[in-house]
C-alpha positions in Angstrom: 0.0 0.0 0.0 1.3 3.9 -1.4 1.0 6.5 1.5 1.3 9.6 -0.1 2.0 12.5 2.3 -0.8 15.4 1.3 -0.2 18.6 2.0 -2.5 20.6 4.4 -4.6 23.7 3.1 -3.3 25.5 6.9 0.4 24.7 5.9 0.0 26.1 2.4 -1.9 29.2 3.9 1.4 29.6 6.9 4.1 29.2 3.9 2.4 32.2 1.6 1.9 34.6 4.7 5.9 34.0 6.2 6.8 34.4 2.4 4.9 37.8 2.3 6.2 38.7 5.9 9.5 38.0 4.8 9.2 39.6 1.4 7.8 42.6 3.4 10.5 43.0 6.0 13.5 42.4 3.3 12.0 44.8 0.8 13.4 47.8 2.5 16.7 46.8 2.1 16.3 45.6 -1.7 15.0 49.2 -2.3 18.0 50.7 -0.6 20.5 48.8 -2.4 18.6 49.4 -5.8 18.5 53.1 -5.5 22.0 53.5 -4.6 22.7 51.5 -7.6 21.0 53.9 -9.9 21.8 56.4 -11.7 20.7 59.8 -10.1 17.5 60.3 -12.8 16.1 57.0 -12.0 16.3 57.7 -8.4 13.2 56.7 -6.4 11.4 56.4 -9.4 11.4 52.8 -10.1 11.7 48.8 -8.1 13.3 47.3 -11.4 17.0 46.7 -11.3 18.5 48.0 -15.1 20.9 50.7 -16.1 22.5 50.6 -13.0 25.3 52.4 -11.8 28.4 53.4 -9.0 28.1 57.2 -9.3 26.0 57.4 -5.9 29.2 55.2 -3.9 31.9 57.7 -6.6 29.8 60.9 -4.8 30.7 59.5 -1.7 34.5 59.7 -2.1 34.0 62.7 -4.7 31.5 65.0 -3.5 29.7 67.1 -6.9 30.2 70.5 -4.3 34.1 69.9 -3.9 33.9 69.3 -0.3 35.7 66.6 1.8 35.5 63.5 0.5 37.4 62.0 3.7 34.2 62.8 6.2 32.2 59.5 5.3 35.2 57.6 5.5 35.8 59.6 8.9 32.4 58.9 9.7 32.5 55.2 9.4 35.5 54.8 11.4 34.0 57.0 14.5 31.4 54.7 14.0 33.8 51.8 14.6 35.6 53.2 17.3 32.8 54.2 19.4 30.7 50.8 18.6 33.6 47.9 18.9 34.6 49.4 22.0 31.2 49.7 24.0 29.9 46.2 22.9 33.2 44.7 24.3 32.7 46.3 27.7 29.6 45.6 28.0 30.5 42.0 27.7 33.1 42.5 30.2 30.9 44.1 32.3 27.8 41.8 31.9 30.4 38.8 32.3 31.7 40.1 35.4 28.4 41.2 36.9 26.2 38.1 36.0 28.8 35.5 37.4 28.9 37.4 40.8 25.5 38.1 41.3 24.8 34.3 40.4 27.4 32.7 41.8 28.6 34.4 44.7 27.8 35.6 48.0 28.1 39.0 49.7 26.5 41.9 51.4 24.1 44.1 49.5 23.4 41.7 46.6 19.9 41.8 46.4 19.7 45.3 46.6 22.1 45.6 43.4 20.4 43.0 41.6 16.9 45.2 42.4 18.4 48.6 41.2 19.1 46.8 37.9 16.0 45.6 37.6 14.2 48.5 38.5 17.2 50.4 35.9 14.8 48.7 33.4 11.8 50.4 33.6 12.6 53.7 32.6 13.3 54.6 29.2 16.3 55.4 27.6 14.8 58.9 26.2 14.4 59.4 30.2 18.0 59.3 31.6 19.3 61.1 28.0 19.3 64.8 29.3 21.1 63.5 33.3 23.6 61.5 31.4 24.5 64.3 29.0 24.9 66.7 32.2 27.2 64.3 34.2 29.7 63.8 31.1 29.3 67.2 29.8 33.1 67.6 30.2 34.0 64.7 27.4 31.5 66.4 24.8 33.7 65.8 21.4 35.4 62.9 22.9 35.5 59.0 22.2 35.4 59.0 26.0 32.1 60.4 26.1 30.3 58.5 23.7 31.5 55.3 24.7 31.6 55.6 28.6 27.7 56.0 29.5 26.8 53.4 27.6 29.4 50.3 28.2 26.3 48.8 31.0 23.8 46.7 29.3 21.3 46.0 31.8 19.6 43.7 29.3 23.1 41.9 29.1 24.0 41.9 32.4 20.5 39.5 33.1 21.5 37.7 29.9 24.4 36.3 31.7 22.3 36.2 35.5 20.2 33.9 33.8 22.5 32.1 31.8 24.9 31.6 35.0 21.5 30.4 37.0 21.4 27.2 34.6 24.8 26.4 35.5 25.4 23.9 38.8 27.1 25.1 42.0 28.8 22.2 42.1 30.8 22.5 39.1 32.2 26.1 40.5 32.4 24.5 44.2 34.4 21.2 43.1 36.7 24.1 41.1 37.4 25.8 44.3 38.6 22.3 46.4 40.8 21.9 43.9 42.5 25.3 44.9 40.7 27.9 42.2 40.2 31.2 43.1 37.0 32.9 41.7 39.1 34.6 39.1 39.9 31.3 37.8 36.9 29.8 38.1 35.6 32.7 36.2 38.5 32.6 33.4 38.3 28.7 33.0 34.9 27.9 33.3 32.4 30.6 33.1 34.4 32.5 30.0 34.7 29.2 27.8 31.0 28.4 28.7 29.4 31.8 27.9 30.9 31.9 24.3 27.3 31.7 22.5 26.1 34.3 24.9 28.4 36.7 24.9 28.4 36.4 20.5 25.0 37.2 21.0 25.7 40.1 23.9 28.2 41.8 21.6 26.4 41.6 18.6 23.3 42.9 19.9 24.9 45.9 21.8 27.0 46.6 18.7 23.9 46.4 16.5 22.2 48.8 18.7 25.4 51.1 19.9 25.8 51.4 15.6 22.8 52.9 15.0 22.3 54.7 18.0 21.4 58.8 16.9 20.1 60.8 19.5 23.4 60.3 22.0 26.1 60.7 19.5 24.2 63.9 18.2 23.8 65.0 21.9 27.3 64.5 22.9 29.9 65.0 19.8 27.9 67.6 17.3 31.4 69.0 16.1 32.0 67.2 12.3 35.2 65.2 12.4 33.5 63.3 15.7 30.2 62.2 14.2 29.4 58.4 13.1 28.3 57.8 10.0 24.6 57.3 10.9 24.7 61.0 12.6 26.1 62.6 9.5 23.5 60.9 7.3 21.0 62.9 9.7 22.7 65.8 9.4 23.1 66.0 5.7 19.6 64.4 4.5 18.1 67.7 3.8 21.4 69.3 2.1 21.5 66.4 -0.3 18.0 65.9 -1.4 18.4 66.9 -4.6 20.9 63.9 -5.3 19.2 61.3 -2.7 21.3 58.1 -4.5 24.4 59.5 -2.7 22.4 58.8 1.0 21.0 55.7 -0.4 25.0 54.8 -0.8 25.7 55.7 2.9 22.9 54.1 4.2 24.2 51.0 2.4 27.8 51.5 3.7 26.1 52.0 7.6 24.0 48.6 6.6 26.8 46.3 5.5 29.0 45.6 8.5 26.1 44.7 10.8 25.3 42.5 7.9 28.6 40.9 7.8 29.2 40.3 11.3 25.8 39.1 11.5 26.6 36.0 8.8 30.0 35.5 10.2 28.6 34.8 13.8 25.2 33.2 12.8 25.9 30.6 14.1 27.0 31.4 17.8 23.9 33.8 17.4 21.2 31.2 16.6 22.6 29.5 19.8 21.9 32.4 22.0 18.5 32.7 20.4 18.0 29.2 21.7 19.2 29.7 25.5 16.7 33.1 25.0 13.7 31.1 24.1 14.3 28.2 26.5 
């Protein structure tokens, strides 16, 4: 007897609405890349690849009004510097502070584990103006933009809760054997938190990239702002030849991108621990 496996009305109906979800959500970025593609005339005036053309990315490094072509590049390397540097502290810190208030024992824990959890009810929008007022002093500086925001409290309860699936006894049968918490941390926590702290990293870099209303609050002078802050700045100065932000936006797109695909992996593995 020939089973033959039929397919259900409801699956065909799920398949066509995640295709048109996903079609929807990826659409933006197809329309980016098309129109910085383009040449200027055909600029948001057509979806249909053809004719295309490198003079939006050429504007970039040549601008049409003879004016510095190093400030994108400039741009994109503030961008680096203030982004690599605040998601790796933020591990660090999150690392640090999720294996202690886990795994150790000391005098005012709970009330440090209840002022980061009460940290997350307010909005960011909220502590903007009290932050920008206490490192006043390092406006215009790397310092500045990457020092009030190297504490994640959304990773720093990644790793609490991470840390809480882990057994004493594997930290305690470390610590007969003559390890001190440093090591226990450096030989066992470290190594066993790689999927999490991918994910940590790449989530506070994703969000540290395209971060806008700090970096414009803190570094307004030119030669300090990230790419994303002079794309603000210049939107209305370059509408007459948009294919040129369509290029930036690109260039701000791609390295999340990248990173993204290079650590999927480690990424989808954190996803898993999240949903668990």
């Amino acid at each position: 007897m020939i089973h033959t496996n039929r397919i259900k009305p409801g699956s065909i109906v799920v398949v066509i609405v995640t295709a048109f979800l996903l079609c929807v959500s990826l659409f933006p970025y197809y329309y980016m890349l098309l129109q910085s593609l383009l040449p200027w005339e055909k600029v948001d005036k057509t979806i249909v690849p053809g004719g295309l053309s490198l003079i939006s990315y050429q504007s970039l490094l040549h601008p049409a009004d003879n004016s510095d072509p190093f400030v994108w590049i400039r741009a994109l390397i503030n961008s680096f510097i203030v982004s690599v540097p605040t998601a790796l502290i933020s591990v660090a810190v999150g690392l640090l502070t999720g294996f202690a208030s886990s795994k150790l024992n000391y005098k005012g824990k709970k009330a440090i584990y209840s002022s980061l959890l009460f940290q997350m009810f307010f909005p960011v929008v909220v502590l903007l103006v009290p932050r920008y007022m206490i490192v006043k002093p390092l406006a215009n500086t790397y310092f500045g933009m990457i020092l009030p925001m190297c504490i994640s409290v959304w990773g720093v309860f990644m790793y609490i809760n991470y840390f809480r699936t882990v057994p004493n006894s594997i930290f305690e049968a470390a610590r007969i054997d003559g390890a001190s918490n440093f090591k226990c941390l450096y030989k066992i926590a470290l190594p066993a938190t790689k999927s999490i702290s991918i994910i940590v990293f790449l989530s506070i870099f994703m969000m540290r990239w395209t971060d806008l209303m700090w970096d414009m609050l803190i570094a307004p002078k030119q030669e300090m702002q990230t790419l994303n802050v002079m794309i603000s700045a210049r939107i209305n100065s370059v509408m007459s030849i948009p294919g040129t932000m369509y290029a930036a936006s690109v260039v701000l797109t791609l390295p999340v991108i990248i990173i993204f695909l290079i650590f999927s992996k480690h990424f989808r593995e954190g996803i898993d621990f999240m949903l668990k």
